[in-house]
C-alpha positions as CSV (number, residue, x, y, z in Angstrom):
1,X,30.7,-9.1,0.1
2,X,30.3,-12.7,-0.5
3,X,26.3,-12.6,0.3
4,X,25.9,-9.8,-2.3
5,X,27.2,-12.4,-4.5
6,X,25.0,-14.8,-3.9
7,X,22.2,-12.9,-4.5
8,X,22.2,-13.1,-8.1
9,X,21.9,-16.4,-8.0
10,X,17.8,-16.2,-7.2
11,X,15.4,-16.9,-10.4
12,X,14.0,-13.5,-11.7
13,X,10.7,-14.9,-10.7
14,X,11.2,-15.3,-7.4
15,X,12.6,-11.3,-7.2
16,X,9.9,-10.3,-8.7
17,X,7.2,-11.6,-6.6
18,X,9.1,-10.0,-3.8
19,X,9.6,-6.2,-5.6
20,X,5.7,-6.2,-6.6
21,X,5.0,-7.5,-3.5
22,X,6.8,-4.7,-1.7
23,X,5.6,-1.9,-3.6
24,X,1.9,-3.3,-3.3
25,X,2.4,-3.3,0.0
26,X,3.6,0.2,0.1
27,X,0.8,1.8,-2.1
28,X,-2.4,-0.2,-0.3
29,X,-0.7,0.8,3.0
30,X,-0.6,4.3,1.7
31,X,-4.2,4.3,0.6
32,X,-5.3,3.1,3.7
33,X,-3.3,5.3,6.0
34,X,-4.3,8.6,4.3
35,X,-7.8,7.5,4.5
36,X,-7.7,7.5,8.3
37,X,-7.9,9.3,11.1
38,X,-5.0,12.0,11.2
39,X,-2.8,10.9,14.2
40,X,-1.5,14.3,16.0
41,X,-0.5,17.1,14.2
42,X,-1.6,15.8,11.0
43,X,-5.2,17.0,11.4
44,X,-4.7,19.6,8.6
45,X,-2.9,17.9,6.5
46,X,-4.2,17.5,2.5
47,X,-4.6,14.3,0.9
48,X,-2.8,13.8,-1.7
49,X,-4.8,13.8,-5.2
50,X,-3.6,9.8,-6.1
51,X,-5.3,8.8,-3.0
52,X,-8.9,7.4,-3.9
53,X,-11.7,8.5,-1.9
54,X,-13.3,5.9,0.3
55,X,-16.6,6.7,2.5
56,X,-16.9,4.5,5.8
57,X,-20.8,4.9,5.3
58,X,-21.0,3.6,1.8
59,X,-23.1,0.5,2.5
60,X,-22.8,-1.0,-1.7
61,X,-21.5,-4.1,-0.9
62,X,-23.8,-6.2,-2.9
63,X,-26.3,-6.6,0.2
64,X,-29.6,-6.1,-1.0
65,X,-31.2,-6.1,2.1
């Protein structure tokens, strides 16, 4: 009880950087898991319509090769 507390006693800045952080964290690990292979019994699954589209073959990096 006496740690929950103490936990108010963080600046607001230094919970915020954490939260955004997190959810950041969350949404690009999201992104990036949807946009990969299907591991088992997921193969049929649908992606869900927030989830950008991203082609492994686009080659528009800047390179003008």
């Amino acid at each position: 009880m006496y740690v929950l507390m103490e936990a108010g006693s963080f600046p607001l800045w230094f919970t915020l950087v954490y939260v955004v952080g997190f959810v950041a964290a969350v949404v690009i690990g999201s992104i990036a898991w949807y946009n990969s292979k299907r591991p088992a019994g997921w193969e049929g699954s649908e992606t869900p319509n927030w989830v950008p589209k991203i082609d492994p073959n686009d080659n528009s990096k800047g390179d003008e090769s």
